[in-house]
PyMOL commands that place a pseudoatom at each C-alpha (Angstrom):
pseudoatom trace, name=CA, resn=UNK, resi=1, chain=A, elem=C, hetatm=0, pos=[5.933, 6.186, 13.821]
pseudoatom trace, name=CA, resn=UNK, resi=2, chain=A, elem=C, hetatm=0, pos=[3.977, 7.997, 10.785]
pseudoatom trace, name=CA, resn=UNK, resi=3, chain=A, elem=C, hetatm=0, pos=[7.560, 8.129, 8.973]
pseudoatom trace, name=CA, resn=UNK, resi=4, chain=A, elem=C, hetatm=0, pos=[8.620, 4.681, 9.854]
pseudoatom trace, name=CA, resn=UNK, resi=5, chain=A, elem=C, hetatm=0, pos=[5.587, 3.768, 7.997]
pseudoatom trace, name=CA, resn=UNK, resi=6, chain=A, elem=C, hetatm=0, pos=[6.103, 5.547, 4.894]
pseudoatom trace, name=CA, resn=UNK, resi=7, chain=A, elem=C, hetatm=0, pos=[9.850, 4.381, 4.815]
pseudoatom trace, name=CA, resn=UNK, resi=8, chain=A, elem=C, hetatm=0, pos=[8.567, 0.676, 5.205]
pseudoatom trace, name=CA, resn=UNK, resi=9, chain=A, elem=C, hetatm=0, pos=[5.945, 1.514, 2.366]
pseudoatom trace, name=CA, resn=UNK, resi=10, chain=A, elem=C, hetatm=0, pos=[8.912, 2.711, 0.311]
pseudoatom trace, name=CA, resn=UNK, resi=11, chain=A, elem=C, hetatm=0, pos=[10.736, -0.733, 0.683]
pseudoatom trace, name=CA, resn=UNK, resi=12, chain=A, elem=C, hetatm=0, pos=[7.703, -2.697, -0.055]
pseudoatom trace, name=CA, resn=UNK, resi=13, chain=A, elem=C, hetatm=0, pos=[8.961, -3.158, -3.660]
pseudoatom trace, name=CA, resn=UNK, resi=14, chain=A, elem=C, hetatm=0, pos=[12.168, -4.090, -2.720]
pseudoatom trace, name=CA, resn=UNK, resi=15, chain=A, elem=C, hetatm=0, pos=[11.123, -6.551, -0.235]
pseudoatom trace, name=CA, resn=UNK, resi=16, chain=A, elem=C, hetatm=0, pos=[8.974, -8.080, -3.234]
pseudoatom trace, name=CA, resn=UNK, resi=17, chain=A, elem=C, hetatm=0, pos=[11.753, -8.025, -5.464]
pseudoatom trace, name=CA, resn=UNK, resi=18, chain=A, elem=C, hetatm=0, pos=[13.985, -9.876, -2.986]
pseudoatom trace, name=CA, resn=UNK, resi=19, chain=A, elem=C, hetatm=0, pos=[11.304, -12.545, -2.274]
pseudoatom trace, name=CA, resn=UNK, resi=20, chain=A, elem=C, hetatm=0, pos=[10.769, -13.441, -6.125]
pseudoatom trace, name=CA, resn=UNK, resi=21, chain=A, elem=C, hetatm=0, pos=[14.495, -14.434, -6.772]
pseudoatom trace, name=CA, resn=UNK, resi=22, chain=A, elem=C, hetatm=0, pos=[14.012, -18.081, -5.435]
pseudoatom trace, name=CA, resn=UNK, resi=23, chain=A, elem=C, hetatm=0, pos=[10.377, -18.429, -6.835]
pseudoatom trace, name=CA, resn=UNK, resi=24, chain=A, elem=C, hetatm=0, pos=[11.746, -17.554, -10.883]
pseudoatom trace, name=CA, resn=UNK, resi=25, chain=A, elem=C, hetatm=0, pos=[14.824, -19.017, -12.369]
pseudoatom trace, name=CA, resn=UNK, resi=26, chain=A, elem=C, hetatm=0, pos=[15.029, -17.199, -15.290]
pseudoatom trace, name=CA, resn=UNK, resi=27, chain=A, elem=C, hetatm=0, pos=[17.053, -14.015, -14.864]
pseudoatom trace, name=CA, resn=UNK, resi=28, chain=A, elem=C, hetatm=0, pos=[15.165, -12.488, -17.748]
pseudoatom trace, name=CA, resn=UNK, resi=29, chain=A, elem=C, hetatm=0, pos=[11.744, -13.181, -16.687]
pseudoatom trace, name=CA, resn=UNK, resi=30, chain=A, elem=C, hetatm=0, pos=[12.985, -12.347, -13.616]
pseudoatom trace, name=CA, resn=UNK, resi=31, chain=A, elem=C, hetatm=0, pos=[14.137, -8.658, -14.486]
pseudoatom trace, name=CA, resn=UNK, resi=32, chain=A, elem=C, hetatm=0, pos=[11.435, -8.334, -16.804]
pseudoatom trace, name=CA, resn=UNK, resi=33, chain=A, elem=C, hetatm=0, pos=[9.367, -8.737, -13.836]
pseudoatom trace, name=CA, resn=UNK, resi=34, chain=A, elem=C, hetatm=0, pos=[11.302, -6.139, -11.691]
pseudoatom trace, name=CA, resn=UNK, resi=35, chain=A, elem=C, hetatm=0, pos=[11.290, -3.725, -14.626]
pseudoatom trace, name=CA, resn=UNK, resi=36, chain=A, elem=C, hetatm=0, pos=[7.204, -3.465, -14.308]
pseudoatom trace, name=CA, resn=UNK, resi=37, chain=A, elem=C, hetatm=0, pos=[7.710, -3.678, -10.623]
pseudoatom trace, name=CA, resn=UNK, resi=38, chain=A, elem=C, hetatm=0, pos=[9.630, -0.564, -10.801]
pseudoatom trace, name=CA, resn=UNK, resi=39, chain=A, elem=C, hetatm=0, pos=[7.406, 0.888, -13.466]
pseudoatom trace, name=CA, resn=UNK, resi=40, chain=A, elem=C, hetatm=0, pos=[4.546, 0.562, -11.305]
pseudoatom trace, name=CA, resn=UNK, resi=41, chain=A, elem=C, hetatm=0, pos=[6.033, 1.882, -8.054]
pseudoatom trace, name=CA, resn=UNK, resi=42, chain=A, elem=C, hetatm=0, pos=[7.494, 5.003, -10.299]
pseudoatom trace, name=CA, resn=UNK, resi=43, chain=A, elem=C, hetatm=0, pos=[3.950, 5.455, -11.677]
pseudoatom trace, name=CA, resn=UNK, resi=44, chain=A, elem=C, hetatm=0, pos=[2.495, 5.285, -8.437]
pseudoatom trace, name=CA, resn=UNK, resi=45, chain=A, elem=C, hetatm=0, pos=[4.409, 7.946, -6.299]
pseudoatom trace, name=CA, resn=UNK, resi=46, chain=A, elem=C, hetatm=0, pos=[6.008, 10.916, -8.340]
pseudoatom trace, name=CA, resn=UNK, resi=47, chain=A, elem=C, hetatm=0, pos=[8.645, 12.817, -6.688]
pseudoatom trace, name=CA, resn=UNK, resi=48, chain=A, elem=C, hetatm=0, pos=[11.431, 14.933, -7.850]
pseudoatom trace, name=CA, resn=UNK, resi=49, chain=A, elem=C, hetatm=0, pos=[14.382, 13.054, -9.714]
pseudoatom trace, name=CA, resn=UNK, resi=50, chain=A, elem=C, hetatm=0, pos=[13.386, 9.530, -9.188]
pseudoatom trace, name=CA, resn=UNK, resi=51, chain=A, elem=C, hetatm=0, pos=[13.847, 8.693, -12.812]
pseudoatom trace, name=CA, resn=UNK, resi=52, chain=A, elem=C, hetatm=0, pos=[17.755, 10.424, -12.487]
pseudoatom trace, name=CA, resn=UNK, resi=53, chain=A, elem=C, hetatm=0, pos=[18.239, 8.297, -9.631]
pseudoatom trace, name=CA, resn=UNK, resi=54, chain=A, elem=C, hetatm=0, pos=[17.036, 5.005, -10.753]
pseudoatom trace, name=CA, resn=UNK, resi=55, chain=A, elem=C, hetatm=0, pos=[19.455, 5.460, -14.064]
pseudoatom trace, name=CA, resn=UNK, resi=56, chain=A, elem=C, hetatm=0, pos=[22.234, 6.613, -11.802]
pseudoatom trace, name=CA, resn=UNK, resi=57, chain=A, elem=C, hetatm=0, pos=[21.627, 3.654, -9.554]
pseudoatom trace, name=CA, resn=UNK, resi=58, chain=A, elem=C, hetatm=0, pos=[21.272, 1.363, -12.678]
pseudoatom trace, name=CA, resn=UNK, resi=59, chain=A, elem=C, hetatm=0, pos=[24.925, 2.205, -14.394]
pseudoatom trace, name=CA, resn=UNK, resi=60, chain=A, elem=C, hetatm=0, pos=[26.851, 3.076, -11.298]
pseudoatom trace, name=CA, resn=UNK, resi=61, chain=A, elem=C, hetatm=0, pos=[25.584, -0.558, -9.583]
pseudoatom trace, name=CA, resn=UNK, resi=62, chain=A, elem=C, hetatm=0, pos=[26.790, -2.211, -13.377]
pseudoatom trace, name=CA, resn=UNK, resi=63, chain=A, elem=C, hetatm=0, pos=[30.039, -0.887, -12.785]
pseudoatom trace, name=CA, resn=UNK, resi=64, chain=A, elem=C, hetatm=0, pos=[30.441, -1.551, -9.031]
pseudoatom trace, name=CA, resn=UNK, resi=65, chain=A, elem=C, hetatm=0, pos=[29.555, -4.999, -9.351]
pseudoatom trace, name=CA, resn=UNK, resi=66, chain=A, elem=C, hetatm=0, pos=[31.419, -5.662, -12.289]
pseudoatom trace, name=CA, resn=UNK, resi=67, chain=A, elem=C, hetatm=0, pos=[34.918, -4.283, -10.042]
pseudoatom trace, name=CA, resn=UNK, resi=68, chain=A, elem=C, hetatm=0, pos=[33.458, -6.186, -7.108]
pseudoatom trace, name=CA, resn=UNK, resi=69, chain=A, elem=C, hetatm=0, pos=[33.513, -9.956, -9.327]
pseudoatom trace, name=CA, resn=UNK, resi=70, chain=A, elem=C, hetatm=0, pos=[36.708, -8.797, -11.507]
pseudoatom trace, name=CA, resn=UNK, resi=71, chain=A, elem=C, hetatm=0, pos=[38.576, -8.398, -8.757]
pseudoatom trace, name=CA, resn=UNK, resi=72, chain=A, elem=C, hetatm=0, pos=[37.127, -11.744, -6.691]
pseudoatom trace, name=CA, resn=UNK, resi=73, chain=A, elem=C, hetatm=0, pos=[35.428, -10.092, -4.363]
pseudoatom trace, name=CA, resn=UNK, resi=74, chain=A, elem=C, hetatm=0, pos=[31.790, -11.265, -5.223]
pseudoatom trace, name=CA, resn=UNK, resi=75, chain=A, elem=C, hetatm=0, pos=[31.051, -14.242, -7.270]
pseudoatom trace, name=CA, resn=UNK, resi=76, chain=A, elem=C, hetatm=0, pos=[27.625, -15.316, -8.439]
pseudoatom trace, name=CA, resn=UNK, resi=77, chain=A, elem=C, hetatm=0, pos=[26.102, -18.327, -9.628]
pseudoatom trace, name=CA, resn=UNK, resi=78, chain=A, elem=C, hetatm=0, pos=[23.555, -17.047, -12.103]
pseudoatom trace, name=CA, resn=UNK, resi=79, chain=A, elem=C, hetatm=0, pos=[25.582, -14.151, -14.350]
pseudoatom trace, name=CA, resn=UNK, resi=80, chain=A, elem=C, hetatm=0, pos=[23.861, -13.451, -17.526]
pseudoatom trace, name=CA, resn=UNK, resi=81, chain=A, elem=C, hetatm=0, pos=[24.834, -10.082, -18.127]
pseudoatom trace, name=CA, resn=UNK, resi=82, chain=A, elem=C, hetatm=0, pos=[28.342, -9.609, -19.105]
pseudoatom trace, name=CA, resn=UNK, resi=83, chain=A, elem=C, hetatm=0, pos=[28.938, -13.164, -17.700]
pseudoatom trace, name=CA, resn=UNK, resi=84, chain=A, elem=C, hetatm=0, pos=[29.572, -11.601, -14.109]
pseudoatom trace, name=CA, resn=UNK, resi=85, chain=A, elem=C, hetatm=0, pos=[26.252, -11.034, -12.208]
pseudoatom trace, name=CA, resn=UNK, resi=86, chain=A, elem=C, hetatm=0, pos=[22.168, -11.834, -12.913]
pseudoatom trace, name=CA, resn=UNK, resi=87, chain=A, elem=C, hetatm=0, pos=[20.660, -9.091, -15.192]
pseudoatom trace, name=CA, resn=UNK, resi=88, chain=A, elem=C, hetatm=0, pos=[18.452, -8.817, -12.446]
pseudoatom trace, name=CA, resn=UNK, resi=89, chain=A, elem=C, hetatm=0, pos=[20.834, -7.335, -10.233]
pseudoatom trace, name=CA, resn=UNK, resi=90, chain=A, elem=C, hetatm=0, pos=[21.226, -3.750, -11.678]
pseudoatom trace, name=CA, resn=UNK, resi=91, chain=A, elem=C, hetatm=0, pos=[17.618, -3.209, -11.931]
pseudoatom trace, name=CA, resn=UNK, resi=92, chain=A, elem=C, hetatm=0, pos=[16.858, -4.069, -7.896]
pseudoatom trace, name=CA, resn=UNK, resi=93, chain=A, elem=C, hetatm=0, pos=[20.351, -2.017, -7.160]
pseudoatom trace, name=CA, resn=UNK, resi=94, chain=A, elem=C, hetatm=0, pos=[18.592, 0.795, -9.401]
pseudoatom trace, name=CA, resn=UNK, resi=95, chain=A, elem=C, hetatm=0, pos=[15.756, 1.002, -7.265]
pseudoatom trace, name=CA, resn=UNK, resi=96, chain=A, elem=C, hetatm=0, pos=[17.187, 0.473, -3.947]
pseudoatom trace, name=CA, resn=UNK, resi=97, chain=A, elem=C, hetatm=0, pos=[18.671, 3.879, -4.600]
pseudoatom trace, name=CA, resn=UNK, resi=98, chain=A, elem=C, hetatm=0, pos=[14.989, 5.188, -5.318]
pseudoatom trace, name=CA, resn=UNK, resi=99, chain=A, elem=C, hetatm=0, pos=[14.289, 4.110, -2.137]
pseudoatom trace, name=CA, resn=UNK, resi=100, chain=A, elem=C, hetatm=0, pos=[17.447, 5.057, -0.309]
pseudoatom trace, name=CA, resn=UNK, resi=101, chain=A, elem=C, hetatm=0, pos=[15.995, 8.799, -1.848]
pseudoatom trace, name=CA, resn=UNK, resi=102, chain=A, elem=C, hetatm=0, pos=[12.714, 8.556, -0.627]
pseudoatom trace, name=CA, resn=UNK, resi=103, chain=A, elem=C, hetatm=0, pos=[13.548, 7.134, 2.678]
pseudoatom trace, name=CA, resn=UNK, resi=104, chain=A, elem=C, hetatm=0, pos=[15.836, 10.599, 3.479]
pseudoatom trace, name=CA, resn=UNK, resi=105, chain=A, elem=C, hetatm=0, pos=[12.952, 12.871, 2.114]
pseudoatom trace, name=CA, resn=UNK, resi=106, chain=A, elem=C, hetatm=0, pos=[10.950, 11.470, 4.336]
pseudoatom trace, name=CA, resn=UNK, resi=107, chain=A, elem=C, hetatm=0, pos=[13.480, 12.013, 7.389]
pseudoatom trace, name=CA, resn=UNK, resi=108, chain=A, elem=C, hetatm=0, pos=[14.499, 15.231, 6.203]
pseudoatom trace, name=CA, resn=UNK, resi=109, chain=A, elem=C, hetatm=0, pos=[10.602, 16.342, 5.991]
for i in range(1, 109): cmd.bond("trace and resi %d" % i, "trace and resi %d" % (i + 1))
show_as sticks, trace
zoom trace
């Protein structure tokens, strides 16, 4: 139960992030807002290679998506970056990988 706990702690950001996207329209303000999110949550738990994985996540989701709407697969209303997705998008990808991380240490420990 202890590790359930933690895990759930972990997704707290993401669950955050998720529940802003109908409150703010603006994809800017909006991923402006994530970006301190994510600062915050980095800040507030250290562990090894977050920062790797969060930049990993970042440019590897970017990519992804962008194969995943070029090819028809996804479409999205709100794309302002590159005219495919919301800028948004990358940056709650980026640290759903974080959290994918931490979630494992924490099963692995």
């Amino acid at each position: 139960m202890q590790k359930v706990l933690k895990i759930l702690k972990n997704a707290l950001p993401i669950i955050v992030m998720i529940g802003l996207i109908p409150l703010i329209a603006n994809d800017y303000i909006l991923a402006l807002v994530y970006f301190g999110i994510i600062v915050v949550s980095l800040l507030a738990k250290k562990t090894a290679n977050d920062f790797l994985v969060l930049v990993f996540g970042f440019f590897v989701m970017i990519a992804s998506e962008y194969l995943f709407v070029s090819t028809g697969v996804e479409t999205f209303t709100r794309n302002s970056l590159l005219g495919l997705m919301p800028i948004w998008l990358p940056f709650l990808w980026a640290y759903g990988f974080v959290a994918i991380k931490r979630s494992v240490e924490i099963l692995n420990s």
